[in-house]
C-alpha positions, 0 to 999 in steps of 0.5 A: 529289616532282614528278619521281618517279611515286608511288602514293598510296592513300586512302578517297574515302567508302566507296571505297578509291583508289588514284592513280598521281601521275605527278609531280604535287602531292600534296595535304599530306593525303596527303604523308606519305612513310612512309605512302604507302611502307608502303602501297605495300609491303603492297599488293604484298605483299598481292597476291602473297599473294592467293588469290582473284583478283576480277574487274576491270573495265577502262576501255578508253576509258583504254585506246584514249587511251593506245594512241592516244597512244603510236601517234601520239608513234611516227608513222612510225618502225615501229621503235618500233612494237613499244613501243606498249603494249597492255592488259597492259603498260598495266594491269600497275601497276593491274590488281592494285591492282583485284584488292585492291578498289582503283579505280585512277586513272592521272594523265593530265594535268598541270594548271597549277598542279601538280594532275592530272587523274585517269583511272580506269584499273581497279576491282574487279569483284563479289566484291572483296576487303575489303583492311583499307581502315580503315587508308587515310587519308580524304581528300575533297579531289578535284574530280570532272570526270566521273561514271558515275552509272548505276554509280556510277564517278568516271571522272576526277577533279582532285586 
């Protein structure tokens, strides 16, 4: 579980989520592997059924650290400049969990004790697309570390 990158889906009150665990501890809650692998799998093949595209929100700050980060890691080897993500290739996991109406965290921290701490990377815009949250475990075992309580986001979070 610790070496593998694993999407992992859940009801946080009324919000779906979706976590890319980047090898972190999942919670028991939410280790179910069966589970978590169906619903990885629908969600694919949810999105490349989807009709209606929704609009997505995009957290560029996650954006900017990211770029920063790949830039500063390739320092002054200009052959790995062409590596340096931009949006697309940073939002391609993320940006059509969004456009199913789930917000998207990516993990951008391991903590020491195994947690991560969580990025919201991408969410859904107006119109969102009710996705048959209902069969999404609940779970409410996150610490939030930062809130945008004008909108409402949990920008990051400890799980």
């Amino acid at each position: 579980m610790q070496e593998h990158c694993i999407d992992v889906y859940f009801r946080y009150g009324e919000r779906p989520f979706h976590v890319l665990t980047y090898g972190t501890i999942i919670p028991a809650a939410l280790n179910d592997v069966d589970r978590n692998r169906a619903l990885q799998h629908q969600a694919v093949v949810d999105w490349e059924f989807l009709e209606t595209l929704i609009a997505v929100h995009i957290n560029q700050e996650y954006v900017s650290a990211v770029r920063s980060e790949s830039i500063q890691a390739s320092g002054d080897m200009a052959i790995y400049e062409q590596l340096i993500p931009n949006e697309d290739t940073i939002l391609q996991m993320f940006r059509p969990n969004a456009e199913l109406g789930f917000y998207s965290y990516d993990c951008v921290e391991e903590l020491e004790n195994g947690r991560g701490l969580y990025s919201l990377v991408a969410f859904p815009g107006t119109g969102m697309n009710n996705h048959g949250f209902e069969t999404l475990p609940e779970f409410s075992g996150i610490e939030v570390v930062e809130k945008d309580e004008q909108m409402g986001l949990i920008i990051k979070f400890i799980m």
